[in-house]
C-alpha positions in Angstrom: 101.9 74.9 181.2 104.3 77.3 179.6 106.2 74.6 177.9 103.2 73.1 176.4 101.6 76.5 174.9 105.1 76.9 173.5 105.1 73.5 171.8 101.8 73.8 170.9 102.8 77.0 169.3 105.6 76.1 167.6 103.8 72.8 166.0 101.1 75.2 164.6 103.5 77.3 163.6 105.5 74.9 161.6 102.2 73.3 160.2 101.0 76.8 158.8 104.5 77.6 157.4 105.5 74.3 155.7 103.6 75.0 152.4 105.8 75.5 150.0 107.2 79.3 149.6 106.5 81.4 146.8 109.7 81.0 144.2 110.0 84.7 145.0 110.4 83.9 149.2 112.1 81.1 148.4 115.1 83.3 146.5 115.0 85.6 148.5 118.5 86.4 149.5 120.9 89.4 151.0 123.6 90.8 148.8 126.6 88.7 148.9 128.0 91.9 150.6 125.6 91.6 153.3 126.4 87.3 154.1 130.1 87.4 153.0 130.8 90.3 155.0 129.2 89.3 157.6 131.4 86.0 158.2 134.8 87.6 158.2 133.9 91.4 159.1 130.3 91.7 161.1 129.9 91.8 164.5 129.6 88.9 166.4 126.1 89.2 168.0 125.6 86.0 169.3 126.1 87.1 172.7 123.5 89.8 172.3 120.9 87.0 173.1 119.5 87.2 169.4 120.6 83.6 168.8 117.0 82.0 168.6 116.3 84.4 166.3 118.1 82.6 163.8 117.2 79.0 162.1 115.0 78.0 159.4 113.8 81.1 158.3 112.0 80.3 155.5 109.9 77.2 157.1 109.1 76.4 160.7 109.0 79.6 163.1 110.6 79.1 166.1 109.2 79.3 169.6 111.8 82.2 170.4 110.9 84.4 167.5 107.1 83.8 167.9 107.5 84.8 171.7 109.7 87.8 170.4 106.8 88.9 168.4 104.1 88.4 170.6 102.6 85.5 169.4 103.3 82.8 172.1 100.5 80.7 171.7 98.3 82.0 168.6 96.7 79.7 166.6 98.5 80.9 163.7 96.5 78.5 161.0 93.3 79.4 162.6 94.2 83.2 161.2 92.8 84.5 158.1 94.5 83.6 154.9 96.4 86.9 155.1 97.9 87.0 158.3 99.4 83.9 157.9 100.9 84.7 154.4 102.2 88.0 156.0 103.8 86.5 159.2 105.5 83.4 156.4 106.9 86.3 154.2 108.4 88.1 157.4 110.0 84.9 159.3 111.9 85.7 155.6 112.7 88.9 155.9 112.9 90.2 159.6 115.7 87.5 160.1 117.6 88.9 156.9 117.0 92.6 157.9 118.5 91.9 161.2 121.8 90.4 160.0 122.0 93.4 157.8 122.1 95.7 160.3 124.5 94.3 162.0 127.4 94.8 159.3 130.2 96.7 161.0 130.4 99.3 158.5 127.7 102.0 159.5 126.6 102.5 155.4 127.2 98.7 154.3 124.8 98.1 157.7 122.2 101.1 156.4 122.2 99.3 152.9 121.6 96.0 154.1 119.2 96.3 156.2 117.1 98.3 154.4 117.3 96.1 151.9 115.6 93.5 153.4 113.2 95.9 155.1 111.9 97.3 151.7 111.6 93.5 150.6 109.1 93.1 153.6 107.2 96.4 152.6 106.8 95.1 149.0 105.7 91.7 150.2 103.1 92.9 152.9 101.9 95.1 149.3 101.4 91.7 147.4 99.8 90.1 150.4 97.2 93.4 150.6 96.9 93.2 146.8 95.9 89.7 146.8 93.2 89.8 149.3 92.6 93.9 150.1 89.8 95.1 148.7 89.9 99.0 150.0 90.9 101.1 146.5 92.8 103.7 148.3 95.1 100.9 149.9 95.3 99.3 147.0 96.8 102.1 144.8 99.0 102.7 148.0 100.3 98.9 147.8 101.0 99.8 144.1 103.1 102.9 144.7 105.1 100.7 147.7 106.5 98.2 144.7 106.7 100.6 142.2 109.4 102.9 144.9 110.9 100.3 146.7 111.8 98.2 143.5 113.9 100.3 142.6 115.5 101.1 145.9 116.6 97.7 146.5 118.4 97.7 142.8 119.8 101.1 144.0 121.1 99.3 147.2 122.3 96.5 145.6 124.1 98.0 142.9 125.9 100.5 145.4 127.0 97.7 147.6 128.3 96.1 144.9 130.4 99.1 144.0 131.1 100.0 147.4 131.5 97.1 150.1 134.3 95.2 150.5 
């Protein structure tokens, strides 16, 4: 029965996430700091049991991640528009801020992850100011892309300076 909710699961999943990404997910992309790095002088985590973590990112979710995140068997197109915008945007971005973070260099790591973890703040902010209503969480969505922006420029720009 397991195997079937898990299926079942991942064909939902895939059928809620195949529409096409915004050009903004769809670009979405570490530093070359962060990737090239990464090949020749990350650590090798693949033994660290993270490997079905990693896949299509940007369409179909797999069953490992979903189970990951709690959501073995959710009806994920059933969800309000919302939820299922947020959870598209983060199969982007969790995946990324991951492989950041594991960089072996403890400040090329800091950088890279929290590049990609910013991203995800300032797309859960577009998501709330698409279909939030609440004022106060609305201004807050605001002031998340207006600081967080500028951060990942800041990020970027010192990685490019700084990482090998």
């Amino acid at each position: 029965m397991n195997i079937a909710k898990t299926i079942f699961a991942a064909a939902v999943a895939a059928t809620a996430f195949s529409a096409p990404a915004l050009a903004q997910d769809a670009e979405f992309k570490l530093p070359e700091q962060c990737t090239t790095a990464a090949a020749s002088g990350g650590i090798d985590h693949s033994a660290m049991g993270h490997g079905g973590m990693h896949g299509n990112h940007g369409g179909a979710m797999g069953s490992a991640m979903m189970d990951m995140m709690g959501m073995g068997g959710v009806d994920l197109a059933a969800q309000p528009e919302h939820v299922q915008e947020n959870m598209r945007r983060m199969m982007i971005t969790m995946p990324a801020m991951h492989d950041g973070m594991m960089m072996e260099d403890a400040d090329v790591a800091f950088a890279c992850g929290m590049i990609a973890h910013h991203q995800g703040a300032i797309d859960m902010a577009e998501v709330l100011l698409a279909h939030g209503d609440d004022p106060q969480m609305r201004a807050l969505a605001e002031e998340i892309i207006a600081a967080q922006g500028p951060e990942i420029e800041r990020m970027t720009a010192w990685l490019a300076e700084n990482a090998n």
